[in-house]
MILO-841487 format. One line per field, with one value per residue (C-alpha): residue number from 1; x, y, z. Coordinates in nm, 4 decimals. Layout:
num c(NUM | ...) .
px c(X | ...) .
py c(Y | ...) .
pz c(Z | ...) .
REM end
This chain:
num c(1 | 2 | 3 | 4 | 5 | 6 | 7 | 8 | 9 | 10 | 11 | 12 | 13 | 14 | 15 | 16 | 17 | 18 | 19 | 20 | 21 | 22 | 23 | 24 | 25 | 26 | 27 | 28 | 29 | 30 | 31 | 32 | 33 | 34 | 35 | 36 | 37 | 38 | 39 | 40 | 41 | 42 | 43 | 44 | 45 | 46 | 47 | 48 | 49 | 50 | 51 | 52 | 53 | 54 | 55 | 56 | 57 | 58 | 59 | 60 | 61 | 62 | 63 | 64 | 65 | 66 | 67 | 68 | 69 | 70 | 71 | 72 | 73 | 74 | 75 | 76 | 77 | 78 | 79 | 80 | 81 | 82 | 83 | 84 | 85 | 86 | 87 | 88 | 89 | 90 | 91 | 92 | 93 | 94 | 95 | 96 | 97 | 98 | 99 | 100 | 101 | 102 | 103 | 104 | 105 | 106 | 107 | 108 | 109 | 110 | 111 | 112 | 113 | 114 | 115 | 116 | 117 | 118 | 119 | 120 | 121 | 122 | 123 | 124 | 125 | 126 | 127 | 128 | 129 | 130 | 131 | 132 | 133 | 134 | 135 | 136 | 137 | 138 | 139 | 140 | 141 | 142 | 143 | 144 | 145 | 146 | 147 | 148 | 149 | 150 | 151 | 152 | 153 | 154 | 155 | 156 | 157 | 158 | 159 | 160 | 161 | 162 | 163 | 164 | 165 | 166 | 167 | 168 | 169 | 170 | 171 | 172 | 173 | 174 | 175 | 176 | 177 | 178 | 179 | 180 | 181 | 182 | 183 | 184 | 185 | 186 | 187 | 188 | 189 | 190 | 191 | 192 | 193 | 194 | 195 | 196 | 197 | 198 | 199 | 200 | 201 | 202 | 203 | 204 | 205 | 206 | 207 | 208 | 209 | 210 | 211 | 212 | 213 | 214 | 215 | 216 | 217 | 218 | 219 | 220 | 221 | 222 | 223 | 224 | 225 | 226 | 227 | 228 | 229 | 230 | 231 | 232 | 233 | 234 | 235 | 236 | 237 | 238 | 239 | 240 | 241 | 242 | 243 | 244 | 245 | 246 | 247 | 248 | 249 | 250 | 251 | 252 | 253 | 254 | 255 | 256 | 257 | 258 | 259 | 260 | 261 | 262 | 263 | 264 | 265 | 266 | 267 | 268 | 269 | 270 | 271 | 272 | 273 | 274 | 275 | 276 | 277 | 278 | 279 | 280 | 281 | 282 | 283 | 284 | 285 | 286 | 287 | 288 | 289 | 290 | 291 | 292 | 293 | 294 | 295 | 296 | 297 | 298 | 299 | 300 | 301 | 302 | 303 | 304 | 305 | 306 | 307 | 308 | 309 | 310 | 311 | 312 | 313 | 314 | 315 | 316 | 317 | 318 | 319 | 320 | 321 | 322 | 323 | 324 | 325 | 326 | 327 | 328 | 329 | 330 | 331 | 332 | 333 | 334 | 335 | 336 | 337 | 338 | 339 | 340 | 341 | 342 | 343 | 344 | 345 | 346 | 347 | 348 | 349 | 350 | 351 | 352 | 353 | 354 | 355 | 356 | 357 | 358 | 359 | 360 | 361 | 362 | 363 | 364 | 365) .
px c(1.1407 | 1.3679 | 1.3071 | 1.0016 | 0.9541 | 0.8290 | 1.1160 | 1.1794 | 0.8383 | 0.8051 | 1.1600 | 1.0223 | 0.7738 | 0.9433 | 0.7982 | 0.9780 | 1.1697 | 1.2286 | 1.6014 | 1.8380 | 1.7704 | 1.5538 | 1.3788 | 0.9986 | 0.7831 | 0.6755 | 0.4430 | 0.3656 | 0.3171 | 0.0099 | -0.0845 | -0.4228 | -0.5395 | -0.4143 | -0.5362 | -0.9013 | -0.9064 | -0.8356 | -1.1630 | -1.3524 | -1.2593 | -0.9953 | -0.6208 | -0.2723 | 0.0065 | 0.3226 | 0.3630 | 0.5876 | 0.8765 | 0.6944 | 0.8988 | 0.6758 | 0.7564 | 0.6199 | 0.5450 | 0.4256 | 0.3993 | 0.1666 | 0.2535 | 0.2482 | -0.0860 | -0.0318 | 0.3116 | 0.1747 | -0.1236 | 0.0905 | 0.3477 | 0.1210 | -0.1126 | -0.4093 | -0.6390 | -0.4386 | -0.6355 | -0.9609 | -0.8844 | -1.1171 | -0.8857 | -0.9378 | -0.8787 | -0.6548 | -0.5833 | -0.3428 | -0.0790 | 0.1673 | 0.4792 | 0.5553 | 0.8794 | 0.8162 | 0.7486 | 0.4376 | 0.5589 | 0.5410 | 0.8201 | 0.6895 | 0.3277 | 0.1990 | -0.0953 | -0.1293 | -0.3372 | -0.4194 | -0.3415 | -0.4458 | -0.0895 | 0.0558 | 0.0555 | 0.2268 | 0.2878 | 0.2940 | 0.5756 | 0.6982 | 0.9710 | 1.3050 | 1.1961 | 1.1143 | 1.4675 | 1.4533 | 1.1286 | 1.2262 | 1.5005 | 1.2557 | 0.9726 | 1.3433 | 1.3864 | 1.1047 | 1.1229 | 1.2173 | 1.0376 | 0.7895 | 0.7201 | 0.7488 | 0.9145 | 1.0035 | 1.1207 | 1.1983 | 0.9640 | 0.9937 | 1.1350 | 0.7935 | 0.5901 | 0.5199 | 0.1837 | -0.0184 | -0.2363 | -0.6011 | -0.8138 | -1.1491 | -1.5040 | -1.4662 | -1.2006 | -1.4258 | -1.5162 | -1.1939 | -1.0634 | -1.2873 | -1.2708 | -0.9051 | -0.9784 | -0.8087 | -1.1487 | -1.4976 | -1.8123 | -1.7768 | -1.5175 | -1.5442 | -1.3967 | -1.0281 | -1.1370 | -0.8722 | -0.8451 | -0.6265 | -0.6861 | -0.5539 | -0.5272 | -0.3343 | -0.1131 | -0.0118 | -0.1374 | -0.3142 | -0.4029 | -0.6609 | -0.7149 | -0.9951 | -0.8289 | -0.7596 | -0.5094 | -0.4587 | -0.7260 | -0.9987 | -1.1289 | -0.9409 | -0.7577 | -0.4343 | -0.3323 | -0.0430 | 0.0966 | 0.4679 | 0.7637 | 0.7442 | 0.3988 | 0.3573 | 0.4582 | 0.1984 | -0.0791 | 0.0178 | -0.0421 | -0.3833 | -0.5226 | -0.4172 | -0.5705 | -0.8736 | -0.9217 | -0.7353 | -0.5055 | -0.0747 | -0.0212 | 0.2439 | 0.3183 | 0.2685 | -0.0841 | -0.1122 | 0.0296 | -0.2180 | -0.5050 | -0.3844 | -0.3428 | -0.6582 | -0.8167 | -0.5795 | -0.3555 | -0.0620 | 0.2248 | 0.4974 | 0.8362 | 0.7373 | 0.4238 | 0.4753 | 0.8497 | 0.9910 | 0.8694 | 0.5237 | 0.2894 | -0.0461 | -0.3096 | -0.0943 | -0.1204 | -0.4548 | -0.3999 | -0.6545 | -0.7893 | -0.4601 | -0.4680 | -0.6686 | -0.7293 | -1.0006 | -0.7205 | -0.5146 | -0.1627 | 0.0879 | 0.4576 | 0.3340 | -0.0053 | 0.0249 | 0.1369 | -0.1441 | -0.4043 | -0.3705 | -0.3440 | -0.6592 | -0.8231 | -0.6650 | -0.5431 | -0.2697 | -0.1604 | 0.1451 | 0.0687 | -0.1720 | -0.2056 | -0.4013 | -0.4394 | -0.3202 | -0.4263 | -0.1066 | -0.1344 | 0.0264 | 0.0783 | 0.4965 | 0.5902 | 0.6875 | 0.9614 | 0.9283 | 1.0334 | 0.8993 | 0.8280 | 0.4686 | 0.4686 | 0.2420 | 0.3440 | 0.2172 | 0.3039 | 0.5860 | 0.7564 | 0.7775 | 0.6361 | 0.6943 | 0.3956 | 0.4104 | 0.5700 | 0.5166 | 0.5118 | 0.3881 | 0.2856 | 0.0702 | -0.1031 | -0.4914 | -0.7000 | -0.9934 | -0.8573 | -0.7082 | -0.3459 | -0.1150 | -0.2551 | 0.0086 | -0.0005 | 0.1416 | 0.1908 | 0.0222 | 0.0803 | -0.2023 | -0.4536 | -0.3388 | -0.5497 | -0.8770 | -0.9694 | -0.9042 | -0.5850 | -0.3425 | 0.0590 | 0.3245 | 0.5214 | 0.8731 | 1.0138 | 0.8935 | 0.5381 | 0.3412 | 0.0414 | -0.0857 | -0.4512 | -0.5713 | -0.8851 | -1.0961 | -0.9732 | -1.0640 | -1.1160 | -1.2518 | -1.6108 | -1.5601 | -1.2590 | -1.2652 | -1.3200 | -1.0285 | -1.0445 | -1.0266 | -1.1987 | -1.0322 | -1.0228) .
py c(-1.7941 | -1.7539 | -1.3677 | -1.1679 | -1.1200 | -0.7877 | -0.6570 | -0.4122 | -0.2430 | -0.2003 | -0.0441 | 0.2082 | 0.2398 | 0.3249 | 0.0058 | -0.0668 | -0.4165 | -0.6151 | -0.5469 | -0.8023 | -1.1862 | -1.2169 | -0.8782 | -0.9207 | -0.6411 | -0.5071 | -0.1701 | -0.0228 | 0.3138 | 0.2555 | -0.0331 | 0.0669 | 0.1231 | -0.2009 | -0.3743 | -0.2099 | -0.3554 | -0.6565 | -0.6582 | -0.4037 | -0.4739 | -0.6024 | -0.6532 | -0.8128 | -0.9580 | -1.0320 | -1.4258 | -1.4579 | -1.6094 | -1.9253 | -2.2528 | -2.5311 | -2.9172 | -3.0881 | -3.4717 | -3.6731 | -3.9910 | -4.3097 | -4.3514 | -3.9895 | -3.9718 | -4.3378 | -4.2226 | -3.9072 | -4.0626 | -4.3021 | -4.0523 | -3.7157 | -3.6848 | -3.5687 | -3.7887 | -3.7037 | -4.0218 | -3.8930 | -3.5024 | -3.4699 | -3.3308 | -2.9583 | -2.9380 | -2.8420 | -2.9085 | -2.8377 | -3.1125 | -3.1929 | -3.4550 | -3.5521 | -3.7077 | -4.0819 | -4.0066 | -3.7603 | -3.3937 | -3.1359 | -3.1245 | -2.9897 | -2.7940 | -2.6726 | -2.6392 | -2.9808 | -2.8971 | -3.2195 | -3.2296 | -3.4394 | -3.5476 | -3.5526 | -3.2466 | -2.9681 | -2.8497 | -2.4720 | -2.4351 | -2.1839 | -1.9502 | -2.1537 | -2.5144 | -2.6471 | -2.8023 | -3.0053 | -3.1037 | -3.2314 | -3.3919 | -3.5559 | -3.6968 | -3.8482 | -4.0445 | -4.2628 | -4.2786 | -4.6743 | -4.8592 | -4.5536 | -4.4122 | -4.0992 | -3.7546 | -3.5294 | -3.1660 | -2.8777 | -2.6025 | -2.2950 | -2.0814 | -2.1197 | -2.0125 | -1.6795 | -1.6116 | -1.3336 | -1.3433 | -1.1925 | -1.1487 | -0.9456 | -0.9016 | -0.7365 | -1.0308 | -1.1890 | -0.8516 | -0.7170 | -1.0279 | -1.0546 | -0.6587 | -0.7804 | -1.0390 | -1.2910 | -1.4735 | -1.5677 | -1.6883 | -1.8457 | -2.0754 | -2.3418 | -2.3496 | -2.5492 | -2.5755 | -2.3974 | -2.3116 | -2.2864 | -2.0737 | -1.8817 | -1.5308 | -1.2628 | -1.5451 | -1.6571 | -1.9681 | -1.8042 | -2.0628 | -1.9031 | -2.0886 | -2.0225 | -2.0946 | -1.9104 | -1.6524 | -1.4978 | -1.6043 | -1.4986 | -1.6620 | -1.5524 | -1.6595 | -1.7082 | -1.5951 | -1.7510 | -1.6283 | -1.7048 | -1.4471 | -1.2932 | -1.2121 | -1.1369 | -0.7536 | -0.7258 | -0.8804 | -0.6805 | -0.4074 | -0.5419 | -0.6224 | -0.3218 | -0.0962 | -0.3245 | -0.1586 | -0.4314 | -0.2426 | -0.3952 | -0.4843 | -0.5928 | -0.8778 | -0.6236 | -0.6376 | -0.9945 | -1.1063 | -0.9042 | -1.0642 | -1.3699 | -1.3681 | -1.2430 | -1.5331 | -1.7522 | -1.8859 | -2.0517 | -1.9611 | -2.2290 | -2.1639 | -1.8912 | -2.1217 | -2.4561 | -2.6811 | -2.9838 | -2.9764 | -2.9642 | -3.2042 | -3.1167 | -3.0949 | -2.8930 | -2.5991 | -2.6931 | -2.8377 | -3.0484 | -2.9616 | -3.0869 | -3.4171 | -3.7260 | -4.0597 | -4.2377 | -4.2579 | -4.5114 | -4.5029 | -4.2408 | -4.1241 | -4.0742 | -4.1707 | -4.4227 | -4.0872 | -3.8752 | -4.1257 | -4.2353 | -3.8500 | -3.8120 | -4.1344 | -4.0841 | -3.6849 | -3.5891 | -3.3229 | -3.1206 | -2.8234 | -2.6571 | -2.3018 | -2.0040 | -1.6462 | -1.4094 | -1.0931 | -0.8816 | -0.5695 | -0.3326 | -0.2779 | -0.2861 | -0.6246 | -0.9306 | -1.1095 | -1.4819 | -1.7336 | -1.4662 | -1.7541 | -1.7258 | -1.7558 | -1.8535 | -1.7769 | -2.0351 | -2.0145 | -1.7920 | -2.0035 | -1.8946 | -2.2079 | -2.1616 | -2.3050 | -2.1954 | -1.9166 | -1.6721 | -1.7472 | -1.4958 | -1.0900 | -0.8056 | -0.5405 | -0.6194 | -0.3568 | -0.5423 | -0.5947 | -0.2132 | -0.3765 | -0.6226 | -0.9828 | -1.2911 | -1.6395 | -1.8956 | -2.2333 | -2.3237 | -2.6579 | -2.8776 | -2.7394 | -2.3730 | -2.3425 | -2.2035 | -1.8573 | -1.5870 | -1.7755 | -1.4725 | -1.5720 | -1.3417 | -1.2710 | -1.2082 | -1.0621 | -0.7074 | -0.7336 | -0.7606 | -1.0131 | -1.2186 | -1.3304 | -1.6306 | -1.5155 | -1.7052 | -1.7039 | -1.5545 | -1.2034 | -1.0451 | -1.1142 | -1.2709 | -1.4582 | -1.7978 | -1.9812 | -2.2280 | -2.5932 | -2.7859 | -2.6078 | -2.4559 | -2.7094) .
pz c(-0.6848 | -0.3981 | -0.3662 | -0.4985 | -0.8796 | -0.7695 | -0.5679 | -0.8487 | -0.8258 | -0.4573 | -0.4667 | -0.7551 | -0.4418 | -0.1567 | 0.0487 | 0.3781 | 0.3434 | 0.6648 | 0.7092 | 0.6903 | 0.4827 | 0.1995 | 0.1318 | 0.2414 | 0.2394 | 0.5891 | 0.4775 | 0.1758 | 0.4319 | 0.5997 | 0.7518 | 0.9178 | 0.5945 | 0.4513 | 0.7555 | 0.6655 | 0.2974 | 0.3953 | 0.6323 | 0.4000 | 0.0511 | -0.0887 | -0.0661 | -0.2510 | -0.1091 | -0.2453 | -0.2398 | -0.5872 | -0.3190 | -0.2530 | -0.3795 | -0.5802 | -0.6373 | -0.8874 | -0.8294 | -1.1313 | -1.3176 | -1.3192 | -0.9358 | -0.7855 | -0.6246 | -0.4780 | -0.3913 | -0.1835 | -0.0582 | 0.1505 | 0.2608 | 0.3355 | 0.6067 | 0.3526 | 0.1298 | -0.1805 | -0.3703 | -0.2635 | -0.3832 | -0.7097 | -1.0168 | -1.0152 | -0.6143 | -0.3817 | 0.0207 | 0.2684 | 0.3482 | 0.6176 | 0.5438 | 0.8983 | 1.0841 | 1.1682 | 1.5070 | 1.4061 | 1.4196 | 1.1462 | 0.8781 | 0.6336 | 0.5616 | 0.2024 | -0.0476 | -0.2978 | -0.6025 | -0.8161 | -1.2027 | -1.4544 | -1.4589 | -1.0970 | -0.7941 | -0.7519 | -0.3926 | -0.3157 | -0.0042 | 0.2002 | 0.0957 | 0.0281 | 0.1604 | -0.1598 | -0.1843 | 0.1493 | 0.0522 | -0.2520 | -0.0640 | 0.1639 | -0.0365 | -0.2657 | 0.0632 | 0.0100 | -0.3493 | -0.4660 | -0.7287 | -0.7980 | -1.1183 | -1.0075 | -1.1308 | -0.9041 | -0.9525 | -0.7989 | -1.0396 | -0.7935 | -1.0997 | -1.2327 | -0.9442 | -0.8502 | -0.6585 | -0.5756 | -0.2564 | -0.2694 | 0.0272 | 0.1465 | 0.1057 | -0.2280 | -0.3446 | -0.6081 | -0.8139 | -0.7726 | -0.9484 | -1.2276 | -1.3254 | -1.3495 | -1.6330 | -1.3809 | -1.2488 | -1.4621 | -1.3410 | -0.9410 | -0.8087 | -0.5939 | -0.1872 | -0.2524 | -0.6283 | -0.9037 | -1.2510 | -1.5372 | -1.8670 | -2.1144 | -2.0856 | -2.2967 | -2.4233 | -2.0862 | -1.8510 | -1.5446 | -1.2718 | -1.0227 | -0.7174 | -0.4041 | -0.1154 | 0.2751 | 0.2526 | 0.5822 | 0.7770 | 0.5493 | 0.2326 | -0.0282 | -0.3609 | -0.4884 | -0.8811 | -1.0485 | -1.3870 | -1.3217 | -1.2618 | -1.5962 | -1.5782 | -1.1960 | -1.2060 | -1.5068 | -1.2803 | -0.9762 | -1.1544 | -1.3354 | -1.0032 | -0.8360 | -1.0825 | -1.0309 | -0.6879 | -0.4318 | -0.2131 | -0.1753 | 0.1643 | 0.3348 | 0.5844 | 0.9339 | 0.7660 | 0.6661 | 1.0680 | 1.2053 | 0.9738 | 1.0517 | 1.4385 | 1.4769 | 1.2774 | 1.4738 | 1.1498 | 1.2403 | 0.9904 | 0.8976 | 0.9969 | 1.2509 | 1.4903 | 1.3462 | 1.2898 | 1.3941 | 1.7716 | 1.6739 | 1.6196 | 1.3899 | 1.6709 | 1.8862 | 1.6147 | 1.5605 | 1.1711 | 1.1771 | 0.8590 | 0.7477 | 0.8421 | 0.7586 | 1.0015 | 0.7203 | 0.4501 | 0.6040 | 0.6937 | 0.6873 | 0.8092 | 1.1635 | 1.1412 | 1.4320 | 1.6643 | 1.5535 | 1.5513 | 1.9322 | 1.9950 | 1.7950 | 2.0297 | 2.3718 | 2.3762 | 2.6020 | 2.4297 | 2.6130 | 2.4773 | 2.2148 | 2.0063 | 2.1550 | 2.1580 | 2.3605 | 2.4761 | 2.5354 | 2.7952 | 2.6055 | 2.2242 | 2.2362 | 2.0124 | 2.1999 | 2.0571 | 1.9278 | 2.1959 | 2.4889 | 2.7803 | 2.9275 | 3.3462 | 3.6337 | 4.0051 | 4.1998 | 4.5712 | 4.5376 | 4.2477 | 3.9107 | 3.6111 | 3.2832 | 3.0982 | 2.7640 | 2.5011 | 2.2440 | 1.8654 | 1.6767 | 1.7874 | 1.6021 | 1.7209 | 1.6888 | 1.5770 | 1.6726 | 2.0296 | 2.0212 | 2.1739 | 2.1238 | 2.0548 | 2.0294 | 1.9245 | 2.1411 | 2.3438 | 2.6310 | 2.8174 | 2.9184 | 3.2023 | 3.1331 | 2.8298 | 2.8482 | 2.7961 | 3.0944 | 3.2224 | 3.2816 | 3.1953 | 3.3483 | 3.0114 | 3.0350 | 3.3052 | 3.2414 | 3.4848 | 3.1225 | 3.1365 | 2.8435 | 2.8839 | 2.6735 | 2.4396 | 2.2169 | 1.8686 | 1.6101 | 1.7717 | 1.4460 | 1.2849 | 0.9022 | 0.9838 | 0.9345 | 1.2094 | 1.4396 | 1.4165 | 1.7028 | 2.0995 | 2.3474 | 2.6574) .
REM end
């Protein structure tokens, strides 16, 4: 869907909505306490905007493997992996989940992208046979993180037995398909729960009642900065190439080629990288707006050698902690930026900055 199936219910609730676009959920009222079940036990976010694209027919795992940077012929049935459809000249168009089907993949995108997507992976559709559709209508997913993840799920009918890292699941359940998937959700390991629109308010509920706290997305940034997660849209586009915001684990060089494998491959062999994702320590706990340029004064002259991407305010860091751009030589941790022109600093810190979340691909240089 192009707007939560749950809108309804966290009206009924009195959750704060970002103001202004699509309405996203910011707080549900507390966000130190959503932050802490997220770390301690066991928290739901609201994912039901998400698009999905459906590729299938005798060709579509051929199809992908030779357009997407991940070993879509090598992913066992049953599996899922992240994904990255790149411009010819190796930067990131496009990032999402593939799961594998008996029958094709379906790719789980960021809100409203599906379309362009669609659009794109069209372009290099010829002699193919290969369907492909535009099934966001049918996708609505919930978001499950924390220690307690796992129980909280299967109290909630939604999980049996143990699941597999990447591995997924469809069943039956009160009538209804249910597709249960183990994947990273916010820096953490987590799962994602899929029973479509119709049935997503009924499993909010369900899972809720099973003891996993709602949070909103103030919550889910913060869990995510401080594991260092890159989120599309907001850390990664266009100008970005895959190592630069450190998705290796999106990307595969033993597969053979790809749309901009040649690019990523000599980056891969040779480096060069101009500039690369870290963490920053901010020093105060007042946001910092996206695009905030990060500074060095170097013999009286101000560089600009980097920016701001993302901002929360770490809990585990007690102030404000940012994700960002820094260019090559100005990237290991303790480097100091100037940050805006307000006499702020932003110090570069080893990511992630909280215990349990999962850890960065890719070393600082």
């Amino acid at each position: 869907m192009d707007r939560s199936a749950l809108l309804s219910l966290h009206e009924a609730e009195k959750a704060r909505l970002r103001p202004g676009g699509p309405p996203e959920v910011l707080t549900f009222g507390d966000v130190p306490g959503e932050y802490r079940a997220g770390i301690e036990g066991c928290v739901v976010f609201d994912a039901t905007d998400r698009g999905s694209v459906l590729v299938r027919g005798a060709d579509a795992f051929a199809f992908l493997h030779r357009l997407l940077t991940s070993d879509v012929l090598g992913l066992a049935e049953g599996r899922s992996q992240e994904s990255l459809l790149l411009s010819s000249k190796g930067k990131v168009l496009f990032g999402f989940r593939l799961y594998r089907t008996p029958e094709g993949a379906w790719l789980s995108v960021p809100p409203r992208t599906a379309p362009a997507l669609l659009s794109a992976l069209e372009t290099y559709h010829f002699a193919e046979k290969v369907e492909i559709a535009d099934q966001t209508s049918l996708h609505a997913p919930l978001l499950v993180c924390g220690p307690a993840a796992a129980d909280v799920l299967r109290s909630a009918g939604a999980l049996e037995g143990a699941l597999e890292e990447d591995a997924f699941r469809r069943r039956r359940v009160d009538g209804a398909d249910l597709l249960v998937a183990r994947l990273p959700v916010a820096g953490s390991p987590g799962f994602l729960v899929d029973a479509g629109p119709e049935a997503a308010p009924a499993w909010w509920n369900r899972i809720r009642g099973a003891g996993a706290r709602a949070a909103g997305v103030v919550a889910r940034d913060i869990l995510r900065v401080e594991a260092g997660q890159a989120l599309y849209g907001e850390d990664v586009d266009e100008n970005v190439y895959p190592q630069e915001a450190r998705l290796e684990a999106a990307f595969s060089l033993t597969k053979g080629c790809f749309i901009g494998q040649e690019v990523v491959a000599k980056i891969d062999t040779y480096g060069g990288l101009n500039k690369r994702l870290v963490g920053l320590r901010i020093s105060h706990s007042d946001p910092v707006a996206q695009g905030t340029r990060l500074a060095l004064d170097e013999e009286g002259e101000r560089r600009e050698l980097g920016v701001i991407t993302s901002w929360a305010y770490s809990f585990a860091l007690d102030t404000g902690l940012a994700l960002g751009y820094a260019k090559r030589r100005h990237q290991k941790p303790g480097t100091t930026f100037l940050l805006g022109e307000a006499g702020a600093t932003a110090e570069i810190v080893k990511l992630p900055v909280r215990p349990g979340a999962l850890a960065l691909t890719g070393e600082f240089e």
